[in-house]
C-alpha positions as CSV (number, residue, x, y, z in Angstrom):
1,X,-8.6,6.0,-15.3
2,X,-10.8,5.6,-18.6
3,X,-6.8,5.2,-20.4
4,X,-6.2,2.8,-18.2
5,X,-9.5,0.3,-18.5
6,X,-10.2,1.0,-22.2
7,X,-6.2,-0.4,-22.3
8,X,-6.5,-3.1,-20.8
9,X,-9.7,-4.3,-21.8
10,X,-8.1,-4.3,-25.3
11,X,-5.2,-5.7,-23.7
12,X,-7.1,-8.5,-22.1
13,X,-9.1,-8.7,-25.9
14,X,-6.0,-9.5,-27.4
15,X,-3.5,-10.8,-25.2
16,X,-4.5,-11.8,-21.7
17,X,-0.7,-12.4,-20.9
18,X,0.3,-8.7,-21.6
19,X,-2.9,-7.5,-20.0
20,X,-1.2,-9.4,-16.5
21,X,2.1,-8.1,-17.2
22,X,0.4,-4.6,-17.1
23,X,-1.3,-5.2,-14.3
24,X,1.6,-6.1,-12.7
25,X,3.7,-3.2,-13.6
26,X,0.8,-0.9,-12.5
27,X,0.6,-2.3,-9.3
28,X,4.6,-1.4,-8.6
29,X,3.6,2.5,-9.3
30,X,0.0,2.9,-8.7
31,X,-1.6,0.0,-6.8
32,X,-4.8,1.4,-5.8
33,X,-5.9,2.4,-8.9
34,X,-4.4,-0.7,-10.2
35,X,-6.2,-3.3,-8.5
36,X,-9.7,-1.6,-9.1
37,X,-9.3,-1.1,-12.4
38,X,-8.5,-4.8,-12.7
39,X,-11.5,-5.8,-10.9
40,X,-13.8,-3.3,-13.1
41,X,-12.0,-5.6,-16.0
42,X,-12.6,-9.3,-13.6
43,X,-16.0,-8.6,-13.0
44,X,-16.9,-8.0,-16.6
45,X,-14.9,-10.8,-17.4
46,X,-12.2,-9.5,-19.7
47,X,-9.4,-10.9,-16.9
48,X,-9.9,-14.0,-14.5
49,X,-9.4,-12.8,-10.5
50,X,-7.0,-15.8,-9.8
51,X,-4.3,-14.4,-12.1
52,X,-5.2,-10.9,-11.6
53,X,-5.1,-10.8,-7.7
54,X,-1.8,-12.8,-8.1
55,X,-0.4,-10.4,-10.5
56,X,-1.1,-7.8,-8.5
57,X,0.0,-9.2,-5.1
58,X,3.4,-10.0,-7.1
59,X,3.5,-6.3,-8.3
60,X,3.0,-4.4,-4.6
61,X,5.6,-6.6,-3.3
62,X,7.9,-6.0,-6.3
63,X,7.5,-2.4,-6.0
64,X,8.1,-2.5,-2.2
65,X,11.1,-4.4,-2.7
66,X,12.5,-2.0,-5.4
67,X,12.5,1.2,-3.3
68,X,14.0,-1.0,-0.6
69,X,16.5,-1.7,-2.6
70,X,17.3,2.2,-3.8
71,X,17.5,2.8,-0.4
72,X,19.9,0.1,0.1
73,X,22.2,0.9,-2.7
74,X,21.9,4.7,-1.7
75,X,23.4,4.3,2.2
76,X,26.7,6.5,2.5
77,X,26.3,7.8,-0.8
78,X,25.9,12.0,-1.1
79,X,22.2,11.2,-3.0
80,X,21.3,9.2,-0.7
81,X,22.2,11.8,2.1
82,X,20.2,13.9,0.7
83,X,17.0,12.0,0.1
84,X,17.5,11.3,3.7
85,X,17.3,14.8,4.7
86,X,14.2,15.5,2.7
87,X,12.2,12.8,3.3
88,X,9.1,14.2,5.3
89,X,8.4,12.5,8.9
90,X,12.6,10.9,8.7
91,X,12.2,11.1,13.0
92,X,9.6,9.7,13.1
93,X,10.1,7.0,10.4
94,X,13.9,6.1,12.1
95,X,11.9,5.8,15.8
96,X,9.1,3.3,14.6
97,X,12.3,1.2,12.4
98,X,14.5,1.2,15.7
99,X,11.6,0.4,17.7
100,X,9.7,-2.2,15.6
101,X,10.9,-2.5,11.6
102,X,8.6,-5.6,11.5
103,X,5.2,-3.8,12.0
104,X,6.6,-0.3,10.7
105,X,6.7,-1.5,7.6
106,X,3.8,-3.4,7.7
107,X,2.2,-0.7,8.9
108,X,3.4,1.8,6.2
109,X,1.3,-0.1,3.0
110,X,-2.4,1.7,4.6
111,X,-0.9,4.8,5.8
112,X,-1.1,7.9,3.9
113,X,2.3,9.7,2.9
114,X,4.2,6.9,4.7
115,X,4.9,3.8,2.7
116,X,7.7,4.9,0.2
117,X,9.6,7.0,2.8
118,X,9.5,4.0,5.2
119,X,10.0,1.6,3.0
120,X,13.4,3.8,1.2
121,X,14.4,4.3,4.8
122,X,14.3,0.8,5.6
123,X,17.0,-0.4,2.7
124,X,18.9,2.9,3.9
125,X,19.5,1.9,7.3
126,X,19.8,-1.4,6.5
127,X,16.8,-3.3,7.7
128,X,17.3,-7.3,7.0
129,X,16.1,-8.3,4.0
130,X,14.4,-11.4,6.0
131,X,12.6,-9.1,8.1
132,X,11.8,-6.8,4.7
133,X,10.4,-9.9,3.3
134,X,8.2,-11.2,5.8
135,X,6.3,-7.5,6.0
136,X,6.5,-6.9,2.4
137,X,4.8,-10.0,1.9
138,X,2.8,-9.0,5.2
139,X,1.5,-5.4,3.7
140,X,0.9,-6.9,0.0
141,X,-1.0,-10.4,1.5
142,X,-3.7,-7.5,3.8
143,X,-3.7,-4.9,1.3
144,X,-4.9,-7.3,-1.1
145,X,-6.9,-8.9,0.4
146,X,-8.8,-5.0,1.6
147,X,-8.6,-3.6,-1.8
148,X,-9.8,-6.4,-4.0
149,X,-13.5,-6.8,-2.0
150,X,-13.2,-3.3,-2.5
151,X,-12.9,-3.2,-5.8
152,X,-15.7,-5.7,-6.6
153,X,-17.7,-3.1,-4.8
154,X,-16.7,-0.3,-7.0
155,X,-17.2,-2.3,-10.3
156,X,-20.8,-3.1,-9.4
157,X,-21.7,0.4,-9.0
158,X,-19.8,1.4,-12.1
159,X,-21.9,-1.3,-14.0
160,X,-25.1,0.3,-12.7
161,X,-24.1,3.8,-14.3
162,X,-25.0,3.5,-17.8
163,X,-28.4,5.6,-17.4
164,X,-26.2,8.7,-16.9
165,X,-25.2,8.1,-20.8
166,X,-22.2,10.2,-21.9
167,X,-20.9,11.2,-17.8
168,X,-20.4,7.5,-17.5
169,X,-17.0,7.3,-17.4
170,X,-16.7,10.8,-15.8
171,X,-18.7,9.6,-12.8
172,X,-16.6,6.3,-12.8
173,X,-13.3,7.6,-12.7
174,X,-14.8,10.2,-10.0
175,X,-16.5,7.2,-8.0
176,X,-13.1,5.3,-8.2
177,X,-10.6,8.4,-6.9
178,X,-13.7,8.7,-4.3
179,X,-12.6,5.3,-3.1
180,X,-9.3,5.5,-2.8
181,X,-8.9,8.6,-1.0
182,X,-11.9,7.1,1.6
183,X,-10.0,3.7,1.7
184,X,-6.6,5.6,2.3
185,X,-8.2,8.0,5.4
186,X,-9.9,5.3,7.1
187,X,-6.5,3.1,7.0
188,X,-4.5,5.9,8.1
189,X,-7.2,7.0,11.3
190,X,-6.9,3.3,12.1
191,X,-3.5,3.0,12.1
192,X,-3.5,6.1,14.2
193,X,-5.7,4.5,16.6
194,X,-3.6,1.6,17.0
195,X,-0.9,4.1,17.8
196,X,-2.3,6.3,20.4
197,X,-4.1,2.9,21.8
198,X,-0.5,1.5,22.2
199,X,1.1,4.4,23.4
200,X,-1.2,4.9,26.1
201,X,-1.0,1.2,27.2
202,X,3.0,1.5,27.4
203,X,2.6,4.6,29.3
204,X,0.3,2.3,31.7
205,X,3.1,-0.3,32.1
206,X,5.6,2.4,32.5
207,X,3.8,3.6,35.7
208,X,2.8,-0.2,36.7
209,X,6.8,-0.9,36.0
210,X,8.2,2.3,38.5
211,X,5.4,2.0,41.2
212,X,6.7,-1.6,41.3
213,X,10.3,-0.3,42.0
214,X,9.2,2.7,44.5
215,X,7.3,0.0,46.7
216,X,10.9,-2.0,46.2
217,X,13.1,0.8,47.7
């Protein structure tokens, strides 16, 4: 994480345009760390937060897109077999794409473990690209708009750190991980909650839905 400020600080020093490009390549891979390490760099001024939170809501979506796309290319194919095979919760994953793609892969951007199976699995069995789209653009419009407050929050604190002295940037980069794993469990208990909350109220109607046909016959 220290790699990845110092370089694009001197990135941003030098050429603001390649410090966006950067930004906007590291939010196809590693978004998280990404967009808070961009807004350690906004806050002290090195990038301006219009660009940078466009860059990187231009990057998640990019990267969304291009593991769609994999997936896509990879239907029928013996690789693509076999990346179906091992991808962890596949079940699961093709019940909540049957059932829903639209909010599946919205969904998938906040919970852990999730996004790139669901989102490889959606090109694979052939989601639309228009209702690809509208989540991708979905996820990457809420996850920036989470992540970036966030952010701001974590460069303040990093600023207040210089009287540790030399475990500065150890207690940064420990401060930022902190926050992502935090951000990442409390997306994935809510998404959870939504589950079981849903679940449980389509059990309800289930009952409501047969009691109505018993009193019928």
């Amino acid at each position: 994480m220290a790699y990845v400020l110092s370089y694009l600080g001197y990135y941003a020093s030098t050429s603001e345009f390649g410090a966006y490009l950067l930004i906007f390549l590291g939010a196809t891979l590693w978004g998280d760390l990404t967009a808070i390490a961009g807004a350690i760099l906004a806050y002290h001024r090195f990038l301006d937060w219009v660009p940078l939170i466009a860059a990187t809501f231009l990057g998640a979506f990019f990267g969304d897109n291009l593991i769609y796309q994999i997936g896509k290319r990879l239907r029928g194919t013996a690789s693509g077999i076999w990346i179906e095979k091992h991808l962890p919760y596949r079940i699961k994953i093709e019940h909540f794409l049957n059932k829903n793609s639209l909010e599946a892969l919205t969904l998938s951007k906040f919970i852990m473990g999730f996004n790139i199976p669901v989102l490889f699995m959606s090109g694979y069995m052939n989601v639309s690209t228009r209702t690809f789209v509208k989540s991708a653009l979905l996820a990457a419009a809420l996850w920036t708009t989470i992540i970036f407050p966030i952010g701001y929050l974590v460069a303040t604190a990093f600023a207040g750190l210089g009287h540790f002295g030399y475990r500065r940037i150890e207690t940064g980069i420990a401060l930022v991980i902190l926050t992502v794993i935090v951000f990442r469990f409390a997306t994935h208990r809510t998404v959870e909650r939504l589950d079981s909350v849903k679940a449980a109220v389509s059990d309800e109607d289930g009952q409501i839905d047969n009691a109505a046909k018993d009193q019928k016959t």
